[in-house]
C-alpha positions in Angstrom: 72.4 30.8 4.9 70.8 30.9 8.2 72.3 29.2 11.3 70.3 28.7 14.5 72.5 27.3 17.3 70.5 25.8 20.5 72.7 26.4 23.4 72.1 23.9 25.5 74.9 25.4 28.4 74.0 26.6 32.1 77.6 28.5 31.7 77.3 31.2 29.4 80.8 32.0 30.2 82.2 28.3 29.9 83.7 25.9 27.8 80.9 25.3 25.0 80.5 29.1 24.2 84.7 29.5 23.5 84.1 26.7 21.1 80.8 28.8 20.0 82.1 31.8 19.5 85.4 31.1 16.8 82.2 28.8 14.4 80.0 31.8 14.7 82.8 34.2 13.9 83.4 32.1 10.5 79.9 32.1 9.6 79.2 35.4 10.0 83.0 36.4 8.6 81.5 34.1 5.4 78.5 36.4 4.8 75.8 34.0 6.6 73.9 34.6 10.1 73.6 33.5 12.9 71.5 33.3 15.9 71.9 31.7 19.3 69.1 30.5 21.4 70.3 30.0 25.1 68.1 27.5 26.0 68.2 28.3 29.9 67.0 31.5 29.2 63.8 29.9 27.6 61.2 28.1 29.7 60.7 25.3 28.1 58.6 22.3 29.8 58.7 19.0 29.3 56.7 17.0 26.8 53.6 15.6 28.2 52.9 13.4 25.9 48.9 14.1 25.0 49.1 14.2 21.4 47.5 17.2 20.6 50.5 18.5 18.1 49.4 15.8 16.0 45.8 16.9 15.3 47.1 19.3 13.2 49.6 19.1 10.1 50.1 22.7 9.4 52.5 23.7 12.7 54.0 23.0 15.2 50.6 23.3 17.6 51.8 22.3 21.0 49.4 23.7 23.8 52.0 23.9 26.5 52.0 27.5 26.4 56.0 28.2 26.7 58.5 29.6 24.9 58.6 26.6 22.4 56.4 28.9 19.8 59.4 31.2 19.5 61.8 28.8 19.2 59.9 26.4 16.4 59.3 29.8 14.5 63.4 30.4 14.6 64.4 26.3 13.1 62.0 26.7 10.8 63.2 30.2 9.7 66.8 28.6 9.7 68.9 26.4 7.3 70.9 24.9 10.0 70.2 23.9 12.9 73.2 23.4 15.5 72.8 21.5 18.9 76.1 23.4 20.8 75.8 21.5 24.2 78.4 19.8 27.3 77.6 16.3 28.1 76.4 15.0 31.0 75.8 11.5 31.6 76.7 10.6 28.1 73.7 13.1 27.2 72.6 16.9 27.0 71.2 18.9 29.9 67.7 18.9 31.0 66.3 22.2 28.9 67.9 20.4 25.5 66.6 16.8 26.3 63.0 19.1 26.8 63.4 20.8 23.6 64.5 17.6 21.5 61.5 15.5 22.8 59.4 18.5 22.0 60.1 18.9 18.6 60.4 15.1 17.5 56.4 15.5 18.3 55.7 18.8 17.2 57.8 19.0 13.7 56.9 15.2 13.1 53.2 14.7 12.6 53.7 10.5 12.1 52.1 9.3 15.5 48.3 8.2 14.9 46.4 6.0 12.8 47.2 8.7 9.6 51.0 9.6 8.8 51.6 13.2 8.0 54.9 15.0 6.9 58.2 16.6 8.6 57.6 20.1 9.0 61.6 20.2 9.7 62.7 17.8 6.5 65.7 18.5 4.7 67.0 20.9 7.4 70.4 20.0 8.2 71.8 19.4 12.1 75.3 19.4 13.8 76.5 19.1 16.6 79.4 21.0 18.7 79.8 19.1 22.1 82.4 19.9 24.9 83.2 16.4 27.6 84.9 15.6 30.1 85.9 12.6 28.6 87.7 11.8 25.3 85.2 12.5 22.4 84.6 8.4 21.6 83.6 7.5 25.1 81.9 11.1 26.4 79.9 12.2 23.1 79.5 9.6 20.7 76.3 7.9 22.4 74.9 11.8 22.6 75.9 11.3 18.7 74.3 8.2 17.9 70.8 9.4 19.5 70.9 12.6 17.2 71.5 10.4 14.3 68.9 8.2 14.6 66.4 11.4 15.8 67.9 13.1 12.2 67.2 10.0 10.0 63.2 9.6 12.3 62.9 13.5 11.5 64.2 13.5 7.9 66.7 15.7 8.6 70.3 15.6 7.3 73.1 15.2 10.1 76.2 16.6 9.3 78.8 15.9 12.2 79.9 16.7 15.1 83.0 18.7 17.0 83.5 17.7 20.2 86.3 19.0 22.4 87.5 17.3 25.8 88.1 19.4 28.9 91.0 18.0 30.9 89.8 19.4 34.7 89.7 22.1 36.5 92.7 23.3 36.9 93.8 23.0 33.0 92.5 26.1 30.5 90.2 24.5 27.9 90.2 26.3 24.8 93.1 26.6 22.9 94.7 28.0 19.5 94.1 24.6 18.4 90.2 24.1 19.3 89.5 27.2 17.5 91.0 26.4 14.4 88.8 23.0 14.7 86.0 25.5 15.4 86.5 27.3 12.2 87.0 24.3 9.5 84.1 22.9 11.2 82.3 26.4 10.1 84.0 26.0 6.8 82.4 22.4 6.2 78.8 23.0 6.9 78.8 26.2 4.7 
């Protein structure tokens, strides 16, 4: 099996990679791969909103030329598709909230007089989140919004780990997140 994680972190050092790294360790311990795509390292513009993926069914046929080509080529090459990301303002950061809006038009050729298919359906999504708040009030309206793009998408969502940092001047990860980190791996395997 094939994971694709889309980091969505400007802190490749910070708290949503040490929650990263332990579920890629069991994934890869468990004979599977997997691949991050560090989304700052990516340019990845904005949807404009012209329509132009939608004139043809057979890819993903943006014309912003970016690195969103790459990128499509890798989820559709996958099995999984995790969305590893902190949370600010109850949401992702800017390159992931690019990337999402992206694909819903790109994967999803529905939006026209003619309805096409899902170029994405059946792939499955989760979610690893890191907040400064407790999970149910920092994460869960990032949650519900990846639902509801899962069941637009006709893709299967299959959870979410999300792990609160208490401050500054607290360590974040702990023998406790990584074990949460791991049985998370374990369940989507």
């Amino acid at each position: 099996m094939k994971f694709i994680i889309l980091f969505g972190s400007p802190r490749k050092q910070g708290n949503t990679i040490s929650l990263v790294e332990p579920f890629i360790e069991e994934i890869k311990d468990s004979g599977n791969e997997a691949e991050i795509v560090w989304l700052y390292d990516n340019e990845i513009k904005g949807c404009i909103a012209c329509r132009n993926c939608q004139k043809d069914w057979t890819g993903f046929h943006c014309i912003i030329k970016d690195d969103m080509q790459e990128i499509f080529a890798k989820i559709l090459a996958s099995d999984k598709i995790i969305l590893a990301t902190p949370i600010y303002s109850w949401s992702c950061p800017a390159p992931m909230k690019a990337l999402l809006d992206r694909l819903v038009y790109g994967m999803n050729k529905y939006y026209g007089d003619e309805k096409g298919p899902a170029l994405w359906k059946g792939k499955s999504v989760a979610l690893i989140t890191t907040c400064g708040y407790r999970p149910e009030n920092g994460s869960d309206l990032f949650e519900e919004s990846i639902k509801r793009y899962c069941k637009h998408s006709q893709l299967v969502y299959e959870g979410m780990l999300s792990e609160r940092d208490l401050g500054y001047n607290s360590v974040f990860i702990s023998d406790d997140k990584i074990e949460r980190a791991r049985v998370f791996a374990r369940n989507l395997l």
